[in-house]
C-alpha positions in Angstrom: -45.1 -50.6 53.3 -47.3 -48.5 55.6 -51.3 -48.1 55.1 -52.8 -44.7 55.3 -56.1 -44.4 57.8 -57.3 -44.7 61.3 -58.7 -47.6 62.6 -62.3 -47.8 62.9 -62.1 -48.3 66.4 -61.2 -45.3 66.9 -63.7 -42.9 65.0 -67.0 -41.5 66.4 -70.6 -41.9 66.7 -72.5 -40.4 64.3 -69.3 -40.2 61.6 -69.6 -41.4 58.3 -66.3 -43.0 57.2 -65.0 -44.7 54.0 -62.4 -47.9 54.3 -59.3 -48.0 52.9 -58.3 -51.5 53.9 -58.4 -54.1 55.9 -55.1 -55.8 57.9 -55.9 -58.7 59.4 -55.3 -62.2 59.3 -57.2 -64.1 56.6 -59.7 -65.4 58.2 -61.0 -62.2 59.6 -60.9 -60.4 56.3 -62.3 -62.8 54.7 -65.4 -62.6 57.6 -65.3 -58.6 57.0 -65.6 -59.0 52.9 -68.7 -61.4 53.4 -70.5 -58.3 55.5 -69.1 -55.9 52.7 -66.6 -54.3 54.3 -63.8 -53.8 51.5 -61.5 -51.2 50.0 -64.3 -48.1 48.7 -67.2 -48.7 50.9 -68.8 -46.0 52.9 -69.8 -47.2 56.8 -71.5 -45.1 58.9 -71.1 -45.5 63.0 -74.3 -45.7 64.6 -73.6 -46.8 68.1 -70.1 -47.1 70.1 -69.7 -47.9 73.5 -66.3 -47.7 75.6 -64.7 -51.5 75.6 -67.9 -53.5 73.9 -68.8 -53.9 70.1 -69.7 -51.3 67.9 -72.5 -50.9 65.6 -71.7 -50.3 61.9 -74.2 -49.2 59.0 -73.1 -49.9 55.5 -76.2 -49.2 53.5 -79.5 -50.5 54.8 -77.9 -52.9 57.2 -76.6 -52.6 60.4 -74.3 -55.2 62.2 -71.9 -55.0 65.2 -68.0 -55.6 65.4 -66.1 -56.7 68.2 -63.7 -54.0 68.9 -60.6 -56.4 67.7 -62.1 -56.3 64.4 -62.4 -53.0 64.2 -58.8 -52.0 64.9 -58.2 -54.2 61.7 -60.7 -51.6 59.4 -58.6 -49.0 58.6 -60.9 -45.5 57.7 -60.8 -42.2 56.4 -63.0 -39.8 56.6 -65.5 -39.8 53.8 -66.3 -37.4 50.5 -69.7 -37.4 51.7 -70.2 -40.4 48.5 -72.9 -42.8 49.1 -72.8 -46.3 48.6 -75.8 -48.2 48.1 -74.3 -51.8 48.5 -75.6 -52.9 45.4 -72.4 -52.7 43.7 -70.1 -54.9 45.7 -68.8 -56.8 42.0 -66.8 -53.6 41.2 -65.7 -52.5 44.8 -63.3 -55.1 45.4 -62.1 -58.5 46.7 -61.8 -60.7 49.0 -58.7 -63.1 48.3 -58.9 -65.5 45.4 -62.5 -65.2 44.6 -65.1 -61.8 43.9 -66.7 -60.3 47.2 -69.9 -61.5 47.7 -69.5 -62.8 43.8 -70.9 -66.7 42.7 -67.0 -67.9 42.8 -65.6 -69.7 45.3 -61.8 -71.2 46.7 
């Protein structure tokens, strides 16, 4: 089974990406769908320096990843759709229980 997309890591200042999933180990994913990256959402990168973390927008909120976790964010580029973060119930999940939903393991 092979995932379609480029790692985050590897995309551009400036571009404006949308994820199409996320391989990593539980854990992790489960740390990357409580900041509201998931399957659908648009990220924009703001800031990206050589070997350190890199600063993500997703909405009105900025936050960095460390570049390990970024390799795990798979990308494409996006259809220039906007994504206000407000809808995170019908954008996906994380595991067992709804992203960012009331329900948990």
């Amino acid at each position: 089974m092979g995932l379609a997309g480029l790692p985050l890591a590897l995309t551009s200042p400036g571009e404006q990406v949308e994820v199409v999933a996320v391989a990593a180990k539980p854990e992790m994913r489960r740390r990357l769908c409580d900041l509201g990256v998931i399957a659908g959402k648009t990220l924009r990168v703001v800031q990206k320096t050589g070997t350190g973390p890199m600063v993500i927008a997703l909405g009105d909120t900025r936050f960095a990843l460390d570049p390990s976790m970024a390799r795990t964010v798979l990308v494409t580029p996006s259809q220039n759709k906007e994504s206000t973060g407000n809808d995170l119930e019908t954008q996906g999940t994380c595991g067992r229980r709804p992203c960012r939903g009331r329900w948990f393991r």
